[in-house]
Every structure is written in C-alpha cells, then in structure tokens.
LUMVO-667972 format. One record per atom (N, C-alpha, C): x, y, z; residue in three letters. Coordinates in steps of 0.02 Angstrom, whole numbers, padded with zeros to 5 digits, always signed. Layout:
% residues N
XYZala;...
//
This chain:
% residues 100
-00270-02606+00610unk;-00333-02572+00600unk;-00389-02617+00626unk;-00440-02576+00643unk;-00483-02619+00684unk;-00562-02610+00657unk;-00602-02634+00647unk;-00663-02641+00602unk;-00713-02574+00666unk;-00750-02524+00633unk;-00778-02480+00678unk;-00852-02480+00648unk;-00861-02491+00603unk;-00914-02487+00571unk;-00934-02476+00485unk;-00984-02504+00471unk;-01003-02491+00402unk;-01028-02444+00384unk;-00979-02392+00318unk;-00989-02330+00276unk;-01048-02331+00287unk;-01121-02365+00268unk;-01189-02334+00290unk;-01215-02307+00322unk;-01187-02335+00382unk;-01208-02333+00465unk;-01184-02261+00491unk;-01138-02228+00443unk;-01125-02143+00442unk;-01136-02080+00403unk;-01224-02065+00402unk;-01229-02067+00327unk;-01213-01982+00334unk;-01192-01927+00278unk;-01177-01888+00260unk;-01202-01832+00314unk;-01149-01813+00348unk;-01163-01724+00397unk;-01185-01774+00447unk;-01185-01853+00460unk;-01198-01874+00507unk;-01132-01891+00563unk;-01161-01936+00612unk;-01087-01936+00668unk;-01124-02021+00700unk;-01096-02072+00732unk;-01110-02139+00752unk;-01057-02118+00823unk;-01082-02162+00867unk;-01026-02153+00924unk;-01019-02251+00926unk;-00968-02256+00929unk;-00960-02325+00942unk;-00912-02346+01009unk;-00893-02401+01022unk;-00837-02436+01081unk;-00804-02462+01058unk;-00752-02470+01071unk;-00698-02512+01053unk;-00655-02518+01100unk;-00654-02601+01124unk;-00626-02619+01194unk;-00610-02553+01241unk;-00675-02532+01236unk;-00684-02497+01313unk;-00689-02429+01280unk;-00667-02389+01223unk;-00661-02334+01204unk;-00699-02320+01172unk;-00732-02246+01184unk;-00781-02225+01181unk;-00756-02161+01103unk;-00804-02191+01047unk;-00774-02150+00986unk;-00820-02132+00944unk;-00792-02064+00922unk;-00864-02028+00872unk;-00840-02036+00797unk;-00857-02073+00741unk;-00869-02075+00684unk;-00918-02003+00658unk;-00870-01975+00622unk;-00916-01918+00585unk;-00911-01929+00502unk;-00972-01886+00468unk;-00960-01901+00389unk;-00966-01820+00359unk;-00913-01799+00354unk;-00903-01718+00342unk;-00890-01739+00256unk;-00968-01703+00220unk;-00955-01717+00153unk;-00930-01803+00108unk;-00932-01845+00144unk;-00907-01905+00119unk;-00833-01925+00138unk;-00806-01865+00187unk;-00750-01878+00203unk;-00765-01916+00302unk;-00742-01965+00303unk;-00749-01980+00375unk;-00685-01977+00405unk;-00702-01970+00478unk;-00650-01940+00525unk;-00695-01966+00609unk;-00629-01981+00648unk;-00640-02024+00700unk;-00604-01982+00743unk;-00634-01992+00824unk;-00607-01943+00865unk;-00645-01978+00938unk;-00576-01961+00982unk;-00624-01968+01058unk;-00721-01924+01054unk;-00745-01968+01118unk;-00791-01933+01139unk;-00794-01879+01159unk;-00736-01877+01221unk;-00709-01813+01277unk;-00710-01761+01271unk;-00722-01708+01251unk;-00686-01648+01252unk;-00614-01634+01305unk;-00563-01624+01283unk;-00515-01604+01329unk;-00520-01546+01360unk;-00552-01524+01360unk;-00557-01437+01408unk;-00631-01461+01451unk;-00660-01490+01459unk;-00712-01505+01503unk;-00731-01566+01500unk;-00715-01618+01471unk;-00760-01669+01450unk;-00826-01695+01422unk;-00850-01627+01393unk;-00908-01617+01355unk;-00917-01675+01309unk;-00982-01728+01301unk;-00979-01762+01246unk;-00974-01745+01160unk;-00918-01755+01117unk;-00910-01754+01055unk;-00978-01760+01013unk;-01011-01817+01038unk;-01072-01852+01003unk;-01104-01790+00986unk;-01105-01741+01027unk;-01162-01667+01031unk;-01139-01610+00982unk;-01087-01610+00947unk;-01026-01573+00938unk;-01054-01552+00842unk;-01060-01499+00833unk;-01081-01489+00751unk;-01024-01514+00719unk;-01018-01555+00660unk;-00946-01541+00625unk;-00966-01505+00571unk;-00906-01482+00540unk;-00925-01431+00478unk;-00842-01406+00451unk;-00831-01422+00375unk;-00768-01437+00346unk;-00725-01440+00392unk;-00713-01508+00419unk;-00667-01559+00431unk;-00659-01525+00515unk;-00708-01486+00552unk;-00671-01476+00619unk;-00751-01481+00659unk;-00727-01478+00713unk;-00804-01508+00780unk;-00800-01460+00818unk;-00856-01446+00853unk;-00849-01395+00885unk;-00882-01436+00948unk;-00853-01426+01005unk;-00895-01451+01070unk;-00954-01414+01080unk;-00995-01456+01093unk;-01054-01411+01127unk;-01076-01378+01191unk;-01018-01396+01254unk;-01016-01347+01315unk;-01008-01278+01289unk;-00939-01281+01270unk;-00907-01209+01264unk;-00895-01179+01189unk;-00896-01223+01124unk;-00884-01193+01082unk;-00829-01203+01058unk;-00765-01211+01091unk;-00721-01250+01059unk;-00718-01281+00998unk;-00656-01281+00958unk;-00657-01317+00881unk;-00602-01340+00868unk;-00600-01418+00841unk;-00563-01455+00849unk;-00540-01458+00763unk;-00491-01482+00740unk;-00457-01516+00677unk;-00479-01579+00700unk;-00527-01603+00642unk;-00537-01681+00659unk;-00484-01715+00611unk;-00421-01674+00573unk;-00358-01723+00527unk;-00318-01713+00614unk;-00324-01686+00649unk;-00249-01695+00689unk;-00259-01684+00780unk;-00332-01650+00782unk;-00355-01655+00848unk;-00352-01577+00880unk;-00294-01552+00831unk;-00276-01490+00870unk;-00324-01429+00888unk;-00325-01393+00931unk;-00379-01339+00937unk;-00368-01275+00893unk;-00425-01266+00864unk;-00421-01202+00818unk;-00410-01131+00859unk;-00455-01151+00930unk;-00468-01078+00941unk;-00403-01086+01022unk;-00392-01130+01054unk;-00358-01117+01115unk;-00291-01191+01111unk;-00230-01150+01071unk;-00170-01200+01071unk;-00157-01230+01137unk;-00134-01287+01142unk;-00119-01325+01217unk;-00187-01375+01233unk;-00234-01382+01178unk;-00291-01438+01199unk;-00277-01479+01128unk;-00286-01509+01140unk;-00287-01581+01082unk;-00337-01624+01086unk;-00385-01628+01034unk;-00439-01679+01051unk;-00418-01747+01015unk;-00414-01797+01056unk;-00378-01877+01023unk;-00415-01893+00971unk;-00382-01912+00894unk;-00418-01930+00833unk;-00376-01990+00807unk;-00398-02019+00777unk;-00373-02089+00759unk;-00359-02088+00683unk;-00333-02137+00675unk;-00338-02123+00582unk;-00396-02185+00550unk;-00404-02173+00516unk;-00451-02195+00456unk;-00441-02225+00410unk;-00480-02284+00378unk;-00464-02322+00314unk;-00530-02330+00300unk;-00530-02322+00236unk;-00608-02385+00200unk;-00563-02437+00161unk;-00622-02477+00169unk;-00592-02553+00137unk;-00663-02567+00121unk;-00671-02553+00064unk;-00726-02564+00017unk;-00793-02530+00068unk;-00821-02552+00107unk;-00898-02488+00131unk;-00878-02512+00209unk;-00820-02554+00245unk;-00788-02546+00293unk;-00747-02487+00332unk;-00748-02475+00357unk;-00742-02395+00411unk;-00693-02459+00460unk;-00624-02443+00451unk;-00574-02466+00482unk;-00557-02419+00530unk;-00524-02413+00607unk;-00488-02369+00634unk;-00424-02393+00662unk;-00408-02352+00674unk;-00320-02376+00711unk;-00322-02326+00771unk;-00341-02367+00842unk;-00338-02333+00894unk;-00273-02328+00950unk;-00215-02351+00915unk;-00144-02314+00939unk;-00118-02281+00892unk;-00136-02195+00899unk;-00100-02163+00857unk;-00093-02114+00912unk;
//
C-alpha cells in the first residue's frame, strides 16, 4: 500500500486527483466512504476529476457513462472497465494499492 493522501485533504462529496509514480488518480469521498480510480475514462478518455460521484458510482462527464467505483465496472455499457484500486485508512491516512 502506498500513502495517497490525508482523510482531510478529501472532504465529503469531494474528489483530490493525485500522482503516483507517474499515475494519474482520482480520490473521491462518497458519504465518508472513499474510493480511488484512474483519471481516464475508458470509452474516450474523458477526465474522471470532472465526473459527479453519487452512491458509490462516477459518471464521466463527456458522455455520461457510470462507473462502480467498488469494481470499475460499467453500469450502463458491459465491456468498459474503469481501473480502481483498493483502499485503506490507517488512522486519517488514505493508503492505495496501485496493482490490483
């Protein structure tokens, strides 16, 4: 697990985009629950950063698209996967694990 940022720094219905050796990643705070995910959109490459979340899924902001931020998968068009990482807190630490 790799240190991404501090629980503050994501505060509630908010989203942080951070790097991590070279990777470009959106921290969201859906209700106190956080969830980590590429930037990309896989169907266009639309930035994530722009993307509403709302109980636990993102929606791109090109097209509308909606993602599962627990697993990446697309709600509305099977065969896209948006890359999500998993998650830890360790006390107000925002851990990620970016080989999953």
């Amino acid at each position: 697990m790799i240190f991404a940022a501090k629980l503050t720094e994501v505060p509630f219905w908010g989203k942080k985009l951070i790097t991590i050796d070279g990777v470009e990643v959106v921290l969201t705070n859906d209700r106190g629950k956080i969830f980590a995910c590429e930037n990309e959109c896989p169907h266009q490459g639309s930035p994530m950063l722009a993307g509403i979340v709302k109980e636990g899924v993102i929606s791109c902001p090109r097209h509308g698209w909606h993602y599962d931020l627990t697993n990446g998968a697309s709600t509305d068009h099977p065969g896209y996967t948006l890359k999500t990482y998993q998650v830890e807190l360790v006390g107000d630490d925002i851990m990620i694990e970016l080989e999953s």
